[in-house]
Backbone bond lengths (Angstrom), bond angles and torsions (degrees), N, CA, C in turn:
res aa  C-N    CA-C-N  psi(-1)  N-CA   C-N-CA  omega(-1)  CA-C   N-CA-C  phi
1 X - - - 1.446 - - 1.532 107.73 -
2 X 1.633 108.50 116.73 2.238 96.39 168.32 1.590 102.19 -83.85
3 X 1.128 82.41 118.28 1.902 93.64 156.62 1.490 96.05 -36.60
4 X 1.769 105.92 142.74 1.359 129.86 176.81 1.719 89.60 -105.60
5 X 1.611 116.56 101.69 1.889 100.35 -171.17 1.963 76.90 -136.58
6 X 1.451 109.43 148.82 1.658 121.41 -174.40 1.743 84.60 -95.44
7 X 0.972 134.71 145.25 1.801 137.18 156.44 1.617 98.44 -101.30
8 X 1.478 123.75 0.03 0.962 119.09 -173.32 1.718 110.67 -86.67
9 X 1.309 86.71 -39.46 1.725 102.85 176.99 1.690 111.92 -52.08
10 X 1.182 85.39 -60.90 1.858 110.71 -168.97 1.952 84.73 -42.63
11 X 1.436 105.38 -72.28 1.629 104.64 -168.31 1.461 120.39 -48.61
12 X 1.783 112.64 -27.31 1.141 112.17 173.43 1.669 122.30 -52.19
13 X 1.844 94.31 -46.61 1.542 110.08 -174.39 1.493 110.60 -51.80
14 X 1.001 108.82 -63.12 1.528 129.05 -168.28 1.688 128.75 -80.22
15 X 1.589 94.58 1.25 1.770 117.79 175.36 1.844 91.74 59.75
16 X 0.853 133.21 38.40 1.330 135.56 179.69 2.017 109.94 50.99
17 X 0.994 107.32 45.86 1.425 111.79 171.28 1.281 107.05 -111.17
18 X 1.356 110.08 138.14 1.473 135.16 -139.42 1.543 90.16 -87.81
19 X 1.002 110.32 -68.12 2.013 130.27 179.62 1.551 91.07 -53.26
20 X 0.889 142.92 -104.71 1.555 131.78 -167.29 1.632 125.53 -29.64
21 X 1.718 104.22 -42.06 1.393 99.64 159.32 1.255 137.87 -51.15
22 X 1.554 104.93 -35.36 1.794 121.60 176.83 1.681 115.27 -70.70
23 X 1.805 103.89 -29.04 1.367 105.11 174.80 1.331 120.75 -70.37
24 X 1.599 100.64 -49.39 1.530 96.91 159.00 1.353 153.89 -35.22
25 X 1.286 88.53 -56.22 1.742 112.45 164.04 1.702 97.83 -60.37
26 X 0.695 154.60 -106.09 1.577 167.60 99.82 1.506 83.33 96.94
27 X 1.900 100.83 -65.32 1.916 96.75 -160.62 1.962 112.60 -70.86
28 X 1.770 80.63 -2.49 1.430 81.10 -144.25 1.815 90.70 -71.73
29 X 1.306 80.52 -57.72 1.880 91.30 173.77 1.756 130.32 -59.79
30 X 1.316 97.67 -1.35 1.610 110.73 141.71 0.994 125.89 -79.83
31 X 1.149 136.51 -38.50 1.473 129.00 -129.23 2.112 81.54 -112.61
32 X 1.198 109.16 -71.00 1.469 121.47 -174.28 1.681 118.47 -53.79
33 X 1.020 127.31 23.12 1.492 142.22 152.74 1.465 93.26 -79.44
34 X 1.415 117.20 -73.95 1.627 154.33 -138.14 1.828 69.86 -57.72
35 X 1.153 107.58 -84.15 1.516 120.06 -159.81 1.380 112.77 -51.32
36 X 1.566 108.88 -42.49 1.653 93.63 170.53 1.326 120.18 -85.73
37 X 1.219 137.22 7.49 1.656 134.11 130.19 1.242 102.96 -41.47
38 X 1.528 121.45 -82.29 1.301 111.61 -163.24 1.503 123.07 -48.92
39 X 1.388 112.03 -46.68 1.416 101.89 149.78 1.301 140.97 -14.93
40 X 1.236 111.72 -61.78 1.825 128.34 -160.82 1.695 89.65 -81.00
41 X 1.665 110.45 -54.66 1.334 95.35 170.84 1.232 156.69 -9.76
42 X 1.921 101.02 -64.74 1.312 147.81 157.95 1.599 100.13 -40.45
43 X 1.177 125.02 -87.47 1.609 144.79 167.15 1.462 100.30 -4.67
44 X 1.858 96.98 -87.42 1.261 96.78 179.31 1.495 151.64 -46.63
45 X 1.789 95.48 -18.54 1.370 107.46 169.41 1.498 101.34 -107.71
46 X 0.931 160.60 10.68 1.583 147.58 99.62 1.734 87.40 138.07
47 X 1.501 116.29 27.18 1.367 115.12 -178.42 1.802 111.65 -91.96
48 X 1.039 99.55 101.10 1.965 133.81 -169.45 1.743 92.62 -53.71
49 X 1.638 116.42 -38.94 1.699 104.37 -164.85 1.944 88.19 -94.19
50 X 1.334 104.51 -61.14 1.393 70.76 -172.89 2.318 135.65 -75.96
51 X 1.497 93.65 3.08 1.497 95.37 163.46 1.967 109.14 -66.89
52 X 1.276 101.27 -30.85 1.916 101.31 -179.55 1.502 101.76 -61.51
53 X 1.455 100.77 -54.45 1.362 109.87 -166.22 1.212 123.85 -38.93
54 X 1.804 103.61 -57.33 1.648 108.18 -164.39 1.306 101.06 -88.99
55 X 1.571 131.63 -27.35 1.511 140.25 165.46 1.397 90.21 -17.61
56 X 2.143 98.72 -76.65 1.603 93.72 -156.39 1.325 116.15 -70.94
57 X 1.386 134.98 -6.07 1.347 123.32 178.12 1.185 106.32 -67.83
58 X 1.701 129.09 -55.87 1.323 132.61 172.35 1.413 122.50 -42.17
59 X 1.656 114.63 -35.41 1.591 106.35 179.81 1.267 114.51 -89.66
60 X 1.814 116.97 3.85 1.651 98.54 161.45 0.998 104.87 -106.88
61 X 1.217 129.56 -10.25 1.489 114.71 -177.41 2.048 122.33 -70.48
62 X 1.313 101.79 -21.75 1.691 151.40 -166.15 1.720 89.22 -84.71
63 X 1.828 117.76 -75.76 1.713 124.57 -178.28 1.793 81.24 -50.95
64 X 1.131 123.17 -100.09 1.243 134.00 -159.02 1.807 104.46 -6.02
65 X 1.194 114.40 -66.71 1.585 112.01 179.03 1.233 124.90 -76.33
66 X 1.208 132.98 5.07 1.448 148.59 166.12 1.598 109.98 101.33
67 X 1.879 102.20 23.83 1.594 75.04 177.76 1.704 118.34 -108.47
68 X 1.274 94.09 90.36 1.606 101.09 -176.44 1.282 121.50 -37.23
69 X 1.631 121.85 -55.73 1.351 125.22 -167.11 1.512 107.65 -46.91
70 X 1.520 105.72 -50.77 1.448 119.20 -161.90 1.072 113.19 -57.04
71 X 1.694 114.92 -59.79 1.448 134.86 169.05 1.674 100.33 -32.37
72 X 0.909 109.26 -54.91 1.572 106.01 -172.57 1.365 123.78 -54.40
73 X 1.205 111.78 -50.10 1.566 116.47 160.66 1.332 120.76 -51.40
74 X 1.279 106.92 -43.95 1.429 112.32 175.69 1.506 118.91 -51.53
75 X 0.955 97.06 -33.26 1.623 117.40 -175.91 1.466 124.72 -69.36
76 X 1.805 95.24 -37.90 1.347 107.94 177.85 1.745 101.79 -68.25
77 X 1.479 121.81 -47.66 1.522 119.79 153.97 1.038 131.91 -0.80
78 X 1.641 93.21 -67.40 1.669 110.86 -149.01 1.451 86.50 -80.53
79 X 1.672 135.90 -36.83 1.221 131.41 -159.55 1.327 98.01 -77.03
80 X 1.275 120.30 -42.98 2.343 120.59 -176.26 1.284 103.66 -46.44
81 X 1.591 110.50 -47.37 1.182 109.74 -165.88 1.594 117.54 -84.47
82 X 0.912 122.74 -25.29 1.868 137.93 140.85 1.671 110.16 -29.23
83 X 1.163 101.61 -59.74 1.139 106.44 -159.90 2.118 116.61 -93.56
84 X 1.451 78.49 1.80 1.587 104.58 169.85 2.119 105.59 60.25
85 X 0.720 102.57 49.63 1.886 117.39 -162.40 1.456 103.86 -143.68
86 X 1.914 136.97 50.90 1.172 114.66 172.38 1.839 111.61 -105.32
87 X 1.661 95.18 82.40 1.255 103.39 172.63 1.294 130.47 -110.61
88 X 1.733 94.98 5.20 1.676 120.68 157.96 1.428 128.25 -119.01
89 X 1.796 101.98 19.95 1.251 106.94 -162.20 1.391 105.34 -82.86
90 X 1.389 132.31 -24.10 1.719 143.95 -156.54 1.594 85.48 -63.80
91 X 2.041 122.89 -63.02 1.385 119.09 -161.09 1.779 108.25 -70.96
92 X 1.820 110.77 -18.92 1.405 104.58 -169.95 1.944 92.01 -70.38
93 X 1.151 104.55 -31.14 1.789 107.19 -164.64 1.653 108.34 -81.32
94 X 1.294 106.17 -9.91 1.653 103.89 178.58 1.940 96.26 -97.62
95 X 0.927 128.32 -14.62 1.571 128.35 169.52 1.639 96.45 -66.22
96 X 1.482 118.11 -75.53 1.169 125.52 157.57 1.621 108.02 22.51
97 X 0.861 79.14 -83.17 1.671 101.39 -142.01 1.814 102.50 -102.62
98 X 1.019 107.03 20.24 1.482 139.58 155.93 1.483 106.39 -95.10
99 X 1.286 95.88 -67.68 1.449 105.91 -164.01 1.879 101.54 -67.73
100 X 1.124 124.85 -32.27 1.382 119.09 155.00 1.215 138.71 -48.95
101 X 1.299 104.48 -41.13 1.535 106.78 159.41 1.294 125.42 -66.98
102 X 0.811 114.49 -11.06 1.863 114.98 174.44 0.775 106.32 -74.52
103 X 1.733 108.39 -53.95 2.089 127.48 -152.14 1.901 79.22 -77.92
104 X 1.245 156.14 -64.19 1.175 140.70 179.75 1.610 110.66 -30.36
105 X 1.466 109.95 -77.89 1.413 111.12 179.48 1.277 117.65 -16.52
106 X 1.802 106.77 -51.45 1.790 116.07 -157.02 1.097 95.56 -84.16
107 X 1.824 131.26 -22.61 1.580 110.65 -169.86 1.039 90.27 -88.59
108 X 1.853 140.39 -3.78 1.899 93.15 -166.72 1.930 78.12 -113.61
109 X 1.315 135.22 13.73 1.108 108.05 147.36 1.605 128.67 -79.32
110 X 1.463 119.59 -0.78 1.189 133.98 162.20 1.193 116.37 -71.25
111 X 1.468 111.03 -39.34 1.470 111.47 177.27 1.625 120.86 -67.40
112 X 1.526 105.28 -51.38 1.419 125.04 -178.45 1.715 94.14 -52.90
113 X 1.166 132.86 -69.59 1.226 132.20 -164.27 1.740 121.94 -68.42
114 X 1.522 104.41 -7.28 1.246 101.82 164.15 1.912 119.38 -103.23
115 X 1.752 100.20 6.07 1.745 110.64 -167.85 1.626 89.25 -64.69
């Protein structure tokens, strides 16, 4: 799967500064492990308000840095769990977190290549 990620976004955020971009990236790839645990958590215990919840925290935090693909999945999340129905959420959350590992890979080769 290629990550669906905008570089256009990311440059928007960060006015194209190199050092702020890396911080960004930096929190970003801290913080979104943390959350997609809590996520899977959610899933696994079949809790519908907080799978919406952390879905949607993860898919703006994800839009916000340009990573569309991800956001999107996330989204599909945030909507199961909206819609109180996550009885397809286990395969939407194993894309997930597929698809995270890529979008990781690509941000810290963004990072490495801007050190």
């Amino acid at each position: 799967m290629a990550i669906d990620f905008d570089e256009s976004q990311l440059d928007a955020i960060t006015g194209g500064d190199p050092e702020f971009e890396r911080e960004i990236i930096e929190e970003y790839l801290a913080s979104a492990p943390r959350d997609l645990q809590k996520l899977k958590g959610a899933v696994l215990a079949n809790d519908v308000t907080a799978t919406g919840s952390f879905a949607h925290g993860l898919k703006g935090a994800s839009a916000t840095i340009g990573a569309r693909g991800f956001a999107a999945i996330a989204f599909e999340l945030e909507q199961a769990g909206k819609q109180g129905d996550l009885s397809r959420s286990g395969a939407t959350l194993d894309r997930l977190e597929r698809a995270y590992a890529e979008l990781a890979a690509l941000l810290r080769s963004r990072v490495s290549k801007a050190a």
